[in-house]
PATORNU-465618 format. One record per residue (C-alpha): x, y, z; chain. Coordinates in steps of 0.02 Angstrom, whole numbers, plus 32768, in hexadecimal, padded with zeros to 4 digits. Layout:
N
{{X, Y, Z}, 'A'} ...
***
This chain:
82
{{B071, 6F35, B4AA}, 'A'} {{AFEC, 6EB3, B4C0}, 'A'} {{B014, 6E10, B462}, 'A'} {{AF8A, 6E42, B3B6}, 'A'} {{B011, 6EB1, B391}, 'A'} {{B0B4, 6E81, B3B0}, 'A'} {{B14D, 6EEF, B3B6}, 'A'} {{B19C, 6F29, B2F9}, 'A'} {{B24A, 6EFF, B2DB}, 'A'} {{B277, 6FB7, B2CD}, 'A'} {{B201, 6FD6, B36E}, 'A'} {{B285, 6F3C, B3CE}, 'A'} {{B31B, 6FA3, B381}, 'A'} {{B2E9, 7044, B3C5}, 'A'} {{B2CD, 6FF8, B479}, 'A'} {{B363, 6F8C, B46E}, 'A'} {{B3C3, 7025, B450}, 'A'} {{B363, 7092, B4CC}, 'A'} {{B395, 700A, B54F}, 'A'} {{B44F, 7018, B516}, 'A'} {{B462, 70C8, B530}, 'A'} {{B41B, 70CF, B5D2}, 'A'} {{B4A9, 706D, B60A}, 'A'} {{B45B, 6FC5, B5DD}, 'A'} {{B4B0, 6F17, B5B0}, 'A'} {{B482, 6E7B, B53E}, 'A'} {{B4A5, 6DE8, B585}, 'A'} {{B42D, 6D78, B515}, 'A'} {{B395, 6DA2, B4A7}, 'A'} {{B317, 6D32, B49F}, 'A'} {{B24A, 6D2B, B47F}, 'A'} {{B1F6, 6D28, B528}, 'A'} {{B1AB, 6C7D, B55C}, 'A'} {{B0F3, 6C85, B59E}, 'A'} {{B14F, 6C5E, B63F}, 'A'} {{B1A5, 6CFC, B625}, 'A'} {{B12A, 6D68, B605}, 'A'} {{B0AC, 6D1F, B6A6}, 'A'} {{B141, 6D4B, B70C}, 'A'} {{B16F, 6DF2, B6AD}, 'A'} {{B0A8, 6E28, B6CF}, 'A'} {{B0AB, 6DE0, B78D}, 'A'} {{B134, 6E4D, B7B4}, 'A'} {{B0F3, 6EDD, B76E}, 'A'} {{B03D, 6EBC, B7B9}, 'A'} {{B08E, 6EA4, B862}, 'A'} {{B0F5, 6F4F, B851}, 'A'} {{B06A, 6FB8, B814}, 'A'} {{AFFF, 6F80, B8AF}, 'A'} {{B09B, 6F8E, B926}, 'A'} {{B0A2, 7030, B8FE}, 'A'} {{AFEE, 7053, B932}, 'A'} {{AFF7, 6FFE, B9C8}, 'A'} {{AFEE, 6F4A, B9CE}, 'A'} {{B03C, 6F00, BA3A}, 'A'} {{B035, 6E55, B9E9}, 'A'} {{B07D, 6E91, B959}, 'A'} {{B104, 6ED3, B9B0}, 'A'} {{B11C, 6E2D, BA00}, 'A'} {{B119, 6DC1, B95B}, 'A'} {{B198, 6E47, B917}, 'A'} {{B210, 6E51, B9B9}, 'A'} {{B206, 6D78, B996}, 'A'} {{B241, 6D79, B8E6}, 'A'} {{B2CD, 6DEA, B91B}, 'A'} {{B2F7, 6D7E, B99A}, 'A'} {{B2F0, 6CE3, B910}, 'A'} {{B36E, 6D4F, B8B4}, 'A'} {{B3EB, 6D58, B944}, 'A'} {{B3F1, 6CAD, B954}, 'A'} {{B422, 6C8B, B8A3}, 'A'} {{B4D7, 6C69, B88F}, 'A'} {{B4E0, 6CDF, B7F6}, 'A'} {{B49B, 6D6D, B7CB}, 'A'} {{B40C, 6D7A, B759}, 'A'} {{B481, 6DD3, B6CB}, 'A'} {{B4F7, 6D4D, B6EF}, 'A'} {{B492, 6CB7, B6DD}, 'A'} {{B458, 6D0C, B637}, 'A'} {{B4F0, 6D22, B5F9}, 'A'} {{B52C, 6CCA, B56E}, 'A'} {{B5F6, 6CAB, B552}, 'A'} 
***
């Protein structure tokens, strides 16, 4: 999906419910932020190149995990909305 052509409604539905069947849960749905997305495609970037070797990726990755502990609540908690 590149951001010229954005996702179709019934393209979100179809994922949405893909996600839910595979043992998935909605905790909030939201449009990504830029922020989001730079973060979303860091990740990824860092993932695809830890898994050819790089050992910097694998650094940057093994340091956002470690972020994540740290965090009092869980990232499906802190999304979650009562």
């Amino acid at each position: 999906m590149s951001d010229k052509n954005p996702m179709t409604r019934e393209e979100l539905r179809e994922k949405v419910e893909e996600y839910l069947a595979n043992g998935g849960e909605i905790v909030q749905l939201r449009y990504a932020a830029e922020k989001d997305l730079n973060k979303s495609r860091r990740n990824f970037f860092h993932k695809d190149k830890a898994i050819a070797g790089s050992k910097k990726s694998e650094d940057a990755l093994a340091r956002e995990d470690d972020k994540e502990k740290t965090m009092i609540f869980s990232k499906t908690d802190r999304w979650r909305k009562e």
